[in-house]
PDB file as gemmi writes it, atoms N, CA and C in Angstrom:
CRYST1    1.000    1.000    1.000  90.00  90.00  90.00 P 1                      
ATOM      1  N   UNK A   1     145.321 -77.263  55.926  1.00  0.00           N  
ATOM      2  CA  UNK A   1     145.585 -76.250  56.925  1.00  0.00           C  
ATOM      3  C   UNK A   1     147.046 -76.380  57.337  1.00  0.00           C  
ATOM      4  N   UNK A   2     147.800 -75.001  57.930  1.00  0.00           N  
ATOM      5  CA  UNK A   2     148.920 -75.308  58.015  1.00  0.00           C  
ATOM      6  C   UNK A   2     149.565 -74.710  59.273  1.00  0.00           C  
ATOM      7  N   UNK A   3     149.956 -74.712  60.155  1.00  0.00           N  
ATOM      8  CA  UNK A   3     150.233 -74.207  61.717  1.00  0.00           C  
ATOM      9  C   UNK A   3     151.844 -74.016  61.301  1.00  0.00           C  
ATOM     10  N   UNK A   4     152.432 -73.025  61.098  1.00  0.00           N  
ATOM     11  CA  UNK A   4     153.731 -72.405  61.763  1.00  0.00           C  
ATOM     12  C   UNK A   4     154.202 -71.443  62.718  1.00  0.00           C  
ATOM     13  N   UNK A   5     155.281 -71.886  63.337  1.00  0.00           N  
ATOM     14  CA  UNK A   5     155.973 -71.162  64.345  1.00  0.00           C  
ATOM     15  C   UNK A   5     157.173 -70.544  63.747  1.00  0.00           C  
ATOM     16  N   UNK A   6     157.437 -69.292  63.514  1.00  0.00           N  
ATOM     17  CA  UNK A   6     158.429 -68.519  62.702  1.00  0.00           C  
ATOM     18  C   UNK A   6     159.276 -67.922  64.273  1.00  0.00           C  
ATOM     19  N   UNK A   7     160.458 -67.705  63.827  1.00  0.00           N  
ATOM     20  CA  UNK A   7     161.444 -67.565  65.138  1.00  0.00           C  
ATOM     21  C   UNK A   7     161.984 -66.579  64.518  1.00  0.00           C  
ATOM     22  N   UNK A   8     162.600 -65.279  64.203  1.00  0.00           N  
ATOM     23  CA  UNK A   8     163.149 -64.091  63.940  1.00  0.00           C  
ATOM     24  C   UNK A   8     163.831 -63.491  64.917  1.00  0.00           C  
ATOM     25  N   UNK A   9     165.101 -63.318  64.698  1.00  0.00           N  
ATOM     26  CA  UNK A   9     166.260 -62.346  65.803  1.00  0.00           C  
ATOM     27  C   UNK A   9     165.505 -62.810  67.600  1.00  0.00           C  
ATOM     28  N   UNK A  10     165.388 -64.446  67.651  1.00  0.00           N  
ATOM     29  CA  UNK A  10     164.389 -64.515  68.944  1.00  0.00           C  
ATOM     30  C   UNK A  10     162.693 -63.835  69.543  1.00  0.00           C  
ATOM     31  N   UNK A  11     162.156 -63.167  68.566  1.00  0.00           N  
ATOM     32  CA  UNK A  11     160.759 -63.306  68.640  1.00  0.00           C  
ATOM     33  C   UNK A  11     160.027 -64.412  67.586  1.00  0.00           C  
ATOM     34  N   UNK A  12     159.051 -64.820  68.127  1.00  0.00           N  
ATOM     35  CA  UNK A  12     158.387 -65.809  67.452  1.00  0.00           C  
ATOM     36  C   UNK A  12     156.848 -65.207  67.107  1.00  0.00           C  
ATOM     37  N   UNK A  13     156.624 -65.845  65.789  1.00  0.00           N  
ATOM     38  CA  UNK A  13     155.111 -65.507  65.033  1.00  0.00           C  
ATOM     39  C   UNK A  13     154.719 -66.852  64.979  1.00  0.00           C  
ATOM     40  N   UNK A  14     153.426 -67.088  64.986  1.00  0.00           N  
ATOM     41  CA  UNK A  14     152.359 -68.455  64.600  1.00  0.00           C  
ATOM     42  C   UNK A  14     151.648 -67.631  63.579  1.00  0.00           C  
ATOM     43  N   UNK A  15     151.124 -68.794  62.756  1.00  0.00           N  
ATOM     44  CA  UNK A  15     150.714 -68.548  61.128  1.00  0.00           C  
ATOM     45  C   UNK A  15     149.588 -69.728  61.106  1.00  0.00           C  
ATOM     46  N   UNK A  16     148.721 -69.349  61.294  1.00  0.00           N  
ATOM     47  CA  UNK A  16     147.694 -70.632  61.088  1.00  0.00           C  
ATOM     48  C   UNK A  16     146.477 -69.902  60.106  1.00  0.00           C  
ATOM     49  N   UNK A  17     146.335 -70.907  59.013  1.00  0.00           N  
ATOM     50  CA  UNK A  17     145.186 -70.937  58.001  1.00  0.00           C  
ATOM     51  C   UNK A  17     145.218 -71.801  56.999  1.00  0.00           C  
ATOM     52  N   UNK A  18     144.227 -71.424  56.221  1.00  0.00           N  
ATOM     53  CA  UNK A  18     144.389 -72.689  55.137  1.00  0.00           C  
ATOM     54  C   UNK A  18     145.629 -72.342  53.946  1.00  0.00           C  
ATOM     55  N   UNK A  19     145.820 -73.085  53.586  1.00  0.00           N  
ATOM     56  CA  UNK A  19     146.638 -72.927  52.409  1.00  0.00           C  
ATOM     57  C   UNK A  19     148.298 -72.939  52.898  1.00  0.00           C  
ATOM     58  N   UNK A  20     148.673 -72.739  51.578  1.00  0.00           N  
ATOM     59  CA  UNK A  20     150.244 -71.905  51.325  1.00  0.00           C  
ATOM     60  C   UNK A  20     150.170 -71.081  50.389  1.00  0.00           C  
ATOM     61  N   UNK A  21     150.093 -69.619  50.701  1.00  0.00           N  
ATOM     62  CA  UNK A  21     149.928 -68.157  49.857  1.00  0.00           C  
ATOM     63  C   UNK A  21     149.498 -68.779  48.448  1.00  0.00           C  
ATOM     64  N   UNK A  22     148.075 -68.969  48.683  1.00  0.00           N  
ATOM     65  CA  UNK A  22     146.808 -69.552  47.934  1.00  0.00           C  
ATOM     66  C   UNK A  22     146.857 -70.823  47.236  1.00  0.00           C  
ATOM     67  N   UNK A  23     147.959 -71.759  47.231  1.00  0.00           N  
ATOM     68  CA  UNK A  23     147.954 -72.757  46.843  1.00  0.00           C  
ATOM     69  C   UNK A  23     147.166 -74.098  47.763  1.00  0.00           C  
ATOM     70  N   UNK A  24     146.303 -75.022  47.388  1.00  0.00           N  
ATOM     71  CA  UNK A  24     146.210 -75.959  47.877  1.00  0.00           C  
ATOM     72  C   UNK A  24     146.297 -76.998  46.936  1.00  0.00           C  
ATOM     73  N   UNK A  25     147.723 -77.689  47.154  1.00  0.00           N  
ATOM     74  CA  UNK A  25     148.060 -78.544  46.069  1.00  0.00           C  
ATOM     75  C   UNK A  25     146.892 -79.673  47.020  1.00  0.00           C  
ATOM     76  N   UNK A  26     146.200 -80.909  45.522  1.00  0.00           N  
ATOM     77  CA  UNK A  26     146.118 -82.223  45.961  1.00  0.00           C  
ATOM     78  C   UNK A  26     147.007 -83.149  45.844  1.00  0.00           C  
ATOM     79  N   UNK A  27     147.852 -83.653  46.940  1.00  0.00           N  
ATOM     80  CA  UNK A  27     148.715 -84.977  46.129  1.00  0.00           C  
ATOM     81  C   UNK A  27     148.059 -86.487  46.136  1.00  0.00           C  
ATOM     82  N   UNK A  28     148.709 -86.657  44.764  1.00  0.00           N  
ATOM     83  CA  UNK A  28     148.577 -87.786  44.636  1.00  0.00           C  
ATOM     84  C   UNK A  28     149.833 -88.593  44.427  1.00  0.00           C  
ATOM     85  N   UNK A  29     149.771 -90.006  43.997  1.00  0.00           N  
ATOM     86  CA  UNK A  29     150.843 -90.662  43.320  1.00  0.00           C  
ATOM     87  C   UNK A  29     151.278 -90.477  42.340  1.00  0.00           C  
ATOM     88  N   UNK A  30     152.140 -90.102  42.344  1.00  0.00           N  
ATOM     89  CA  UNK A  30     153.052 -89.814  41.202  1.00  0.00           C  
ATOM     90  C   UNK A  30     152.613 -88.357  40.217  1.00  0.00           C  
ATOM     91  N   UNK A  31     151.673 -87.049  41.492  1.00  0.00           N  
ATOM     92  CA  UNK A  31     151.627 -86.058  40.863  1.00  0.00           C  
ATOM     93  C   UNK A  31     150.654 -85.554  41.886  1.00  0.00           C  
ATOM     94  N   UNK A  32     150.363 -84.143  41.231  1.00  0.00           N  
ATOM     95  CA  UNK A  32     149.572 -83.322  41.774  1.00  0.00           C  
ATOM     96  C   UNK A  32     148.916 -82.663  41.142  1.00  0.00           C  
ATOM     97  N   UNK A  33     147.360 -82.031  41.865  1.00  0.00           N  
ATOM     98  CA  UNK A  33     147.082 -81.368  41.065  1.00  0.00           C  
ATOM     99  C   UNK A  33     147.028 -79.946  41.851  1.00  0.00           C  
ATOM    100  N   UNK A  34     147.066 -78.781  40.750  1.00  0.00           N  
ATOM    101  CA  UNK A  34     147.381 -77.520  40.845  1.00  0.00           C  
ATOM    102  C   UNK A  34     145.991 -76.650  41.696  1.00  0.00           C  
ATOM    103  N   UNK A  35     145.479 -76.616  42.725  1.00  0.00           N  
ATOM    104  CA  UNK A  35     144.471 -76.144  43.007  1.00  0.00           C  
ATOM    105  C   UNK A  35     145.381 -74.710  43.621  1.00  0.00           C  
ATOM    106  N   UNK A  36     144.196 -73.952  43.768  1.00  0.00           N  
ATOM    107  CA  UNK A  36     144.651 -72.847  44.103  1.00  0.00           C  
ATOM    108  C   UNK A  36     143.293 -72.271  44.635  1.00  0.00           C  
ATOM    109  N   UNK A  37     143.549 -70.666  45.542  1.00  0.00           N  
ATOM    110  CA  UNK A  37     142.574 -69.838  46.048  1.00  0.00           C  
ATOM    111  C   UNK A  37     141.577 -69.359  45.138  1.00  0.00           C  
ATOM    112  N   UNK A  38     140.150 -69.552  45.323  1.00  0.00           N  
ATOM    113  CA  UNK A  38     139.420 -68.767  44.420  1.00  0.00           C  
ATOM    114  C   UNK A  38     139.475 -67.481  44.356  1.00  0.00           C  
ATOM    115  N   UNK A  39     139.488 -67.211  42.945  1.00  0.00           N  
ATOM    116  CA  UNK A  39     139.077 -65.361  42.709  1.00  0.00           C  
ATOM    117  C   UNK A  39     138.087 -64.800  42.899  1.00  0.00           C  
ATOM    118  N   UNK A  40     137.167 -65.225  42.339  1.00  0.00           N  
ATOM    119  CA  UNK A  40     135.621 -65.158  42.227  1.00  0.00           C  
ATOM    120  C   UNK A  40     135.193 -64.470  43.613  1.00  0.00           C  
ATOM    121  N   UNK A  41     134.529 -62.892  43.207  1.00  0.00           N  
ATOM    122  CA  UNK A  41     134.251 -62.352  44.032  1.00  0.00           C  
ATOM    123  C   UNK A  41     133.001 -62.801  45.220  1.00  0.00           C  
ATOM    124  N   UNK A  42     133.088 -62.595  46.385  1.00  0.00           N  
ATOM    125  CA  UNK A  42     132.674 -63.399  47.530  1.00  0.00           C  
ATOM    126  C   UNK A  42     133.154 -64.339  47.735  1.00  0.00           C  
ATOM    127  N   UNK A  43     134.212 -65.661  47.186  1.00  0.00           N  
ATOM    128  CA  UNK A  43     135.103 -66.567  47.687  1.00  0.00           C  
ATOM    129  C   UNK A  43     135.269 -66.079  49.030  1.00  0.00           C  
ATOM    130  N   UNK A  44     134.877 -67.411  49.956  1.00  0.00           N  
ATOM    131  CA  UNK A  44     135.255 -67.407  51.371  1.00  0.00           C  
ATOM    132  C   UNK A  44     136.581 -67.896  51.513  1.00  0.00           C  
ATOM    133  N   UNK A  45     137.418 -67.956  52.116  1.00  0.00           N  
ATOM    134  CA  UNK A  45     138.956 -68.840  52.736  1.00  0.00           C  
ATOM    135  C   UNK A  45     139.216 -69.824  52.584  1.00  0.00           C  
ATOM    136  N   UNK A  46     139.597 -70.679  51.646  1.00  0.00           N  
ATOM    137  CA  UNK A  46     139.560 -71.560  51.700  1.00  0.00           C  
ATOM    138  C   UNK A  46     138.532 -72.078  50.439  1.00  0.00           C  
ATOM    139  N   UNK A  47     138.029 -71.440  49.916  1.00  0.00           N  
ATOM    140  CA  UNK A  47     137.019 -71.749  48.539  1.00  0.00           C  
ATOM    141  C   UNK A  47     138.022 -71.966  47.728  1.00  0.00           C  
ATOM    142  N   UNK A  48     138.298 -72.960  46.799  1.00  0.00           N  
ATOM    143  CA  UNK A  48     139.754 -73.316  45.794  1.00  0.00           C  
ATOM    144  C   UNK A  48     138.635 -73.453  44.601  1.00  0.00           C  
ATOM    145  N   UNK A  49     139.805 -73.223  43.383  1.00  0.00           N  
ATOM    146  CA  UNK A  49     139.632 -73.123  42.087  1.00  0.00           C  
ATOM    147  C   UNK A  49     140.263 -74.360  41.744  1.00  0.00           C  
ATOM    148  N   UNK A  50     139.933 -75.195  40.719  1.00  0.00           N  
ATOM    149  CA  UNK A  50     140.357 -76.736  40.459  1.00  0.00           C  
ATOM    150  C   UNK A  50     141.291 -76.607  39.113  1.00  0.00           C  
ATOM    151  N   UNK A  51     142.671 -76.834  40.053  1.00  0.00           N  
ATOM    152  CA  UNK A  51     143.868 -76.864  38.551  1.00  0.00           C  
ATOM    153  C   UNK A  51     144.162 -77.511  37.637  1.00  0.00           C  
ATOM    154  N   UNK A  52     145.056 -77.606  37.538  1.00  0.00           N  
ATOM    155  CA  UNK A  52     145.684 -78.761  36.603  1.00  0.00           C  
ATOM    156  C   UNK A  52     146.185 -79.785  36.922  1.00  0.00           C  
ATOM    157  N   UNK A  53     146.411 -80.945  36.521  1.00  0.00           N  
ATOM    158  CA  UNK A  53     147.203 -81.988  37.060  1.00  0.00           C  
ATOM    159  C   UNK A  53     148.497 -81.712  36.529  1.00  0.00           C  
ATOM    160  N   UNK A  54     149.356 -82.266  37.314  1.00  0.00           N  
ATOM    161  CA  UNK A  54     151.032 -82.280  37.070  1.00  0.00           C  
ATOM    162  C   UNK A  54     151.321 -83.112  37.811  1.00  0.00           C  
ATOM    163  N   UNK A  55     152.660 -83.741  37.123  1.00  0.00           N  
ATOM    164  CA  UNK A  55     153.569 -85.014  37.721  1.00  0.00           C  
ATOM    165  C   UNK A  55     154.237 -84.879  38.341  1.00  0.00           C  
ATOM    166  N   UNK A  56     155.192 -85.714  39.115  1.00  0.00           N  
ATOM    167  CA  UNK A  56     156.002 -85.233  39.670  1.00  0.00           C  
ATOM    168  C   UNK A  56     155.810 -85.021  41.801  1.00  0.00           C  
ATOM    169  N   UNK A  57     156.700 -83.892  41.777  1.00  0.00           N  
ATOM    170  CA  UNK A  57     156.616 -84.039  43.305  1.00  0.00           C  
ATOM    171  C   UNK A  57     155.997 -82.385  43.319  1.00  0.00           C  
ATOM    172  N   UNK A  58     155.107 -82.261  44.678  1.00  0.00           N  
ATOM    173  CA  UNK A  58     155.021 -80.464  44.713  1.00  0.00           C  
ATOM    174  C   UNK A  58     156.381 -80.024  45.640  1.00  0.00           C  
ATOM    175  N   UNK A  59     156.411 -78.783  45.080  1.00  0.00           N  
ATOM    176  CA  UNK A  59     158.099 -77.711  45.494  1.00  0.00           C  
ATOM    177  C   UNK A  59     157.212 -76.743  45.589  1.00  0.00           C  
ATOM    178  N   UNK A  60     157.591 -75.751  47.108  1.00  0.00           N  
ATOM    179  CA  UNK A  60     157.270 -74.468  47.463  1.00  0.00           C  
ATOM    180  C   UNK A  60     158.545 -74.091  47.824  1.00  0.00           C  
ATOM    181  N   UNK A  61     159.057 -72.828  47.201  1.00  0.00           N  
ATOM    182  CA  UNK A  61     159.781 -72.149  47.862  1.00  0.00           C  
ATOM    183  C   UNK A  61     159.781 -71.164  48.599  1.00  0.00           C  
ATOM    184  N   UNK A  62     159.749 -70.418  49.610  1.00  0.00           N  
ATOM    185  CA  UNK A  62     159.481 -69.308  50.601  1.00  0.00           C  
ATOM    186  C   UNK A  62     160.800 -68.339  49.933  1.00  0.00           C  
ATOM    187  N   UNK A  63     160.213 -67.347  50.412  1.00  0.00           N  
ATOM    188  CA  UNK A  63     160.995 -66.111  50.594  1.00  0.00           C  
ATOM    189  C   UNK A  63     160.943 -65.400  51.267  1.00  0.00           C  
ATOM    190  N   UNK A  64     162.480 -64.720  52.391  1.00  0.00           N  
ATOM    191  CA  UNK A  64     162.405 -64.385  53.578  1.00  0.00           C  
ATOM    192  C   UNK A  64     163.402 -63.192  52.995  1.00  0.00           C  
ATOM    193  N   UNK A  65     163.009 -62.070  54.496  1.00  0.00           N  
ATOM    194  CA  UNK A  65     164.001 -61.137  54.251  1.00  0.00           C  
ATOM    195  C   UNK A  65     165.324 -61.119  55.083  1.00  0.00           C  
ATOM    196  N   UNK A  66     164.882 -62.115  56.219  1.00  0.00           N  
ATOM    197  CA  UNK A  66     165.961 -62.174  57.338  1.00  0.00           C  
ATOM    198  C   UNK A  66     166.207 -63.937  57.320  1.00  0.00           C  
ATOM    199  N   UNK A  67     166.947 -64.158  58.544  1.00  0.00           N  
ATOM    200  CA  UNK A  67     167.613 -65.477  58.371  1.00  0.00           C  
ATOM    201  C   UNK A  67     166.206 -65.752  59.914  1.00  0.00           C  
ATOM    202  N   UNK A  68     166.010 -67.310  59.891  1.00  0.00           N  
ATOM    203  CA  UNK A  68     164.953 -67.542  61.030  1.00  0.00           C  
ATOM    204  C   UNK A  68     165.011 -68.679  61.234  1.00  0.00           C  
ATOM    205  N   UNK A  69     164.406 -69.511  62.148  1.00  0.00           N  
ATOM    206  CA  UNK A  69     163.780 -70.964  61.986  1.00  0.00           C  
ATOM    207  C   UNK A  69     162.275 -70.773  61.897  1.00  0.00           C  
ATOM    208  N   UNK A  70     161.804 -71.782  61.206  1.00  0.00           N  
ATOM    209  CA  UNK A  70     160.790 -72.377  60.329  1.00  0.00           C  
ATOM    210  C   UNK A  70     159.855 -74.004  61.070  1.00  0.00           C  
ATOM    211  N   UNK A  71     159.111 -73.825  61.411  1.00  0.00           N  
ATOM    212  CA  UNK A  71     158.381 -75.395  61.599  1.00  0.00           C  
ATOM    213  C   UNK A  71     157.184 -75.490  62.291  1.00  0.00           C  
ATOM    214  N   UNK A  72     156.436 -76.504  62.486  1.00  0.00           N  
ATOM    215  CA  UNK A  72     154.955 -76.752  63.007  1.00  0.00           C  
ATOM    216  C   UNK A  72     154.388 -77.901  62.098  1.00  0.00           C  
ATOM    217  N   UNK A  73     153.330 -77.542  61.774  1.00  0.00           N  
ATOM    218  CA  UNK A  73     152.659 -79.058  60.825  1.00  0.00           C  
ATOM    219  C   UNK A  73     151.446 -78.473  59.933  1.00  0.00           C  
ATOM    220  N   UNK A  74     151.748 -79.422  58.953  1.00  0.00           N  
ATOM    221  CA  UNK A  74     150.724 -79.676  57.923  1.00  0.00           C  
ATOM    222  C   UNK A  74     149.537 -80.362  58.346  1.00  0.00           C  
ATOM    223  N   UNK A  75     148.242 -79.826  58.076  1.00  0.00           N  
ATOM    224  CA  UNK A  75     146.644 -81.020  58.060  1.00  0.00           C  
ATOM    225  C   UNK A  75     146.642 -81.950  56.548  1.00  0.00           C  
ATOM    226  N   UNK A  76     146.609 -82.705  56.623  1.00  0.00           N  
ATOM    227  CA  UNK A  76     145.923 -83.782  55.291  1.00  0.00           C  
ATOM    228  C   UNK A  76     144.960 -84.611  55.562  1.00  0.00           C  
ATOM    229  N   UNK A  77     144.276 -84.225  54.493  1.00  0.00           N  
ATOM    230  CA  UNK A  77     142.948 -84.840  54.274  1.00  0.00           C  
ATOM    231  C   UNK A  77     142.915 -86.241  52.956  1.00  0.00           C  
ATOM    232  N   UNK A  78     142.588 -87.414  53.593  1.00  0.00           N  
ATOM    233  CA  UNK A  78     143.229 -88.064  52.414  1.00  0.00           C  
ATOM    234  C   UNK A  78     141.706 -88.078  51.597  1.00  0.00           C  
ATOM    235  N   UNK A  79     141.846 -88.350  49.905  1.00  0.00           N  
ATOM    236  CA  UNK A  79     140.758 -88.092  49.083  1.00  0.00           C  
ATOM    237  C   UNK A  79     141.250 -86.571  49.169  1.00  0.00           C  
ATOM    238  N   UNK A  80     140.328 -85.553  48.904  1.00  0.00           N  
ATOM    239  CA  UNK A  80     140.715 -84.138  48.844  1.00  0.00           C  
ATOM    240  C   UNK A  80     139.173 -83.474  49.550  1.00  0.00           C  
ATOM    241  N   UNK A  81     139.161 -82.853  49.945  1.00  0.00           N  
ATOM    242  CA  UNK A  81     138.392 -81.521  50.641  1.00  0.00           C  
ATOM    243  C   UNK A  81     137.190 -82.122  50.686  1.00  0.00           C  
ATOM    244  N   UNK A  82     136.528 -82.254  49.475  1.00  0.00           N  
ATOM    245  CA  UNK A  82     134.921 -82.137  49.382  1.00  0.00           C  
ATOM    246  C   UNK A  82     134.631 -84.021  49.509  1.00  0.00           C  
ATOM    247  N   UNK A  83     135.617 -84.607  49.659  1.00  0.00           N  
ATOM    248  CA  UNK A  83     135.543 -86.253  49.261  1.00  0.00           C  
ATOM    249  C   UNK A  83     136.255 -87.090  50.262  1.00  0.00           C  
ATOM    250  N   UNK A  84     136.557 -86.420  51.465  1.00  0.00           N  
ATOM    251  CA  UNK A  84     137.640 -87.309  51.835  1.00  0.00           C  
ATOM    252  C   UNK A  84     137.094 -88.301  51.987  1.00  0.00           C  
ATOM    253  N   UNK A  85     138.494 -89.792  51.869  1.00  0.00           N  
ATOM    254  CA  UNK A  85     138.424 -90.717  51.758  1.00  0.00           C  
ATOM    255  C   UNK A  85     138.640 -91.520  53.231  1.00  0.00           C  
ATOM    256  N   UNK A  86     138.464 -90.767  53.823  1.00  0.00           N  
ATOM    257  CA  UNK A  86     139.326 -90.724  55.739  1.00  0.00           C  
ATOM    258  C   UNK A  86     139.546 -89.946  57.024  1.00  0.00           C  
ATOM    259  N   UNK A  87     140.072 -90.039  57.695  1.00  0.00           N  
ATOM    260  CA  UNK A  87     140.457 -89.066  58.505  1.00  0.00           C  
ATOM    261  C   UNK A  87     141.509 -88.532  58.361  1.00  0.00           C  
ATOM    262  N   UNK A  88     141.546 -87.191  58.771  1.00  0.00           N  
ATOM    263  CA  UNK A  88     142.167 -86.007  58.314  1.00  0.00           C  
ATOM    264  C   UNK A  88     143.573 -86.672  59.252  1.00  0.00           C  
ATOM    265  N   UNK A  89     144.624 -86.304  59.415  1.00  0.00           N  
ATOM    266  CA  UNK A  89     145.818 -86.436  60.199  1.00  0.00           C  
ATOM    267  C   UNK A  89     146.954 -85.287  60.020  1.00  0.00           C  
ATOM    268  N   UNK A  90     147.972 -85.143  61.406  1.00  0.00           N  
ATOM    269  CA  UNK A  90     148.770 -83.591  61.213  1.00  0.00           C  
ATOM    270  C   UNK A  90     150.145 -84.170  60.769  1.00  0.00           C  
ATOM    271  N   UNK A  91     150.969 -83.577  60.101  1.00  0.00           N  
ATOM    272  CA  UNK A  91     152.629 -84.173  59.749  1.00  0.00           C  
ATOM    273  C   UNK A  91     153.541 -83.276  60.947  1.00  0.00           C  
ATOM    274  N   UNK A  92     153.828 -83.491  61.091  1.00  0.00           N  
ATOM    275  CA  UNK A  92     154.993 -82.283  61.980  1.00  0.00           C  
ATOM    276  C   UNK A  92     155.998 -82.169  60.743  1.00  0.00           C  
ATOM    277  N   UNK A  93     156.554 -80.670  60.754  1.00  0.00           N  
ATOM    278  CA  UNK A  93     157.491 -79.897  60.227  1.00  0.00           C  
ATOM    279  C   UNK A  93     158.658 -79.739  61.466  1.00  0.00           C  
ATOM    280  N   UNK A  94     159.922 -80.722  61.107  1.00  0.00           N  
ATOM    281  CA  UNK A  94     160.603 -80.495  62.354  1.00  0.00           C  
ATOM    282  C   UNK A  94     161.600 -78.493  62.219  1.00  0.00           C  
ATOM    283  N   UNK A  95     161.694 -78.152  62.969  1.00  0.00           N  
ATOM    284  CA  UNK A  95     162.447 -76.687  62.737  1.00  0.00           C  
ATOM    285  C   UNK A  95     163.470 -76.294  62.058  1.00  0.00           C  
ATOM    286  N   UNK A  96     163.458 -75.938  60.796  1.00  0.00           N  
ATOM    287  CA  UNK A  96     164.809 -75.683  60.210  1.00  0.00           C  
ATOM    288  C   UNK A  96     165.223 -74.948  59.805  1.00  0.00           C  
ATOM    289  N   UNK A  97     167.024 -74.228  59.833  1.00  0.00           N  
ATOM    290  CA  UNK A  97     167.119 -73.146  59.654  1.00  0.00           C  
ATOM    291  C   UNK A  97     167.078 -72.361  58.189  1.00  0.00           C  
ATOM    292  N   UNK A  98     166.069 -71.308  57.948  1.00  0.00           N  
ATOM    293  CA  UNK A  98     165.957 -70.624  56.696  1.00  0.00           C  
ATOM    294  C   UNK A  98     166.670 -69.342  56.875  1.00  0.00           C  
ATOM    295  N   UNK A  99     167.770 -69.432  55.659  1.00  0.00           N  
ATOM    296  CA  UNK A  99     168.804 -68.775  55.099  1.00  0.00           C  
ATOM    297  C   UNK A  99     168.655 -67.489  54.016  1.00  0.00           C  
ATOM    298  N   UNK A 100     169.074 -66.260  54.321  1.00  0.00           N  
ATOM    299  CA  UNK A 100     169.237 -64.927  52.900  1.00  0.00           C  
ATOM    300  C   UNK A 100     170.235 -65.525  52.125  1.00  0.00           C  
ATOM    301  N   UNK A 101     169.804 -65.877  51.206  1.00  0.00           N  
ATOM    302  CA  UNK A 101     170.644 -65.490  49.762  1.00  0.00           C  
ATOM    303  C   UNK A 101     171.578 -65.015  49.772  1.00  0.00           C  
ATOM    304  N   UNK A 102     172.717 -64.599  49.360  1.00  0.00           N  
ATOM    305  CA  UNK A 102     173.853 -63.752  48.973  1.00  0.00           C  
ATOM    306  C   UNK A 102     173.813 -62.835  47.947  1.00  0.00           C  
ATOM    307  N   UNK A 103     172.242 -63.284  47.190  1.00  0.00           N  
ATOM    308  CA  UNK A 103     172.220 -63.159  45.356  1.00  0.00           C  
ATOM    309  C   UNK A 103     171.147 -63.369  45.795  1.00  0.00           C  
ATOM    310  N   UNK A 104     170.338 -62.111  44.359  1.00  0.00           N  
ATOM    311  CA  UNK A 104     168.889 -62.301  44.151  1.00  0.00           C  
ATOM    312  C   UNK A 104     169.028 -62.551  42.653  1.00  0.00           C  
ATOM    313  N   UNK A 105     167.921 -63.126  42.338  1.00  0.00           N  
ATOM    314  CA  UNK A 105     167.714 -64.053  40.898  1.00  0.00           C  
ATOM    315  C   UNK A 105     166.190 -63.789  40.301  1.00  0.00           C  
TER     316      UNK A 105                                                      
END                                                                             
């Protein structure tokens, strides 16, 4: 689950649900695996499809149309969803400023 506070020209939006625009990576050590939103018609919110594994670190990049600040917190569940191995705990996202491009690519 993921709680943000978006700041735009001084109005502010909150964003709370599961995911990141249908991704729910699992991390692990030294990788991740690729889960994502189910398709499968009737999938409730939060129903994930089981990806692939990959190494490495997970990278999301956002895309904005204006310049803003960005922050709030991440939920983790250690083990993953259906298994945890623990109690869940929040990260804080400290606020930082997200920048337009000059150049689209």
């Amino acid at each position: 689950r993921r709680q943000w506070d978006i700041n735009e020209g001084g109005q502010t939006s909150h964003v709370d649900g599961m995911g990141v625009i249908g991704k729910y990576p699992v991390l692990r050590q030294g990788g991740w695996r690729d889960d994502s939103q189910s398709h499968d018609p009737g999938a409730a919110e939060g129903e994930t499809a089981v990806g692939a594994e990959r190494e490495g670190t997970f990278v999301y990049q956002s895309c904005t149309q204006s310049e803003c600040i960005f922050g709030g917190r991440i939920n983790f569940i250690p083990g993953d969803k259906e298994n945890p191995s623990g109690d869940d705990f929040w990260v804080t996202v400290a606020p930082f400023q997200c920048n337009v491009s000059t150049y689209l690519y």
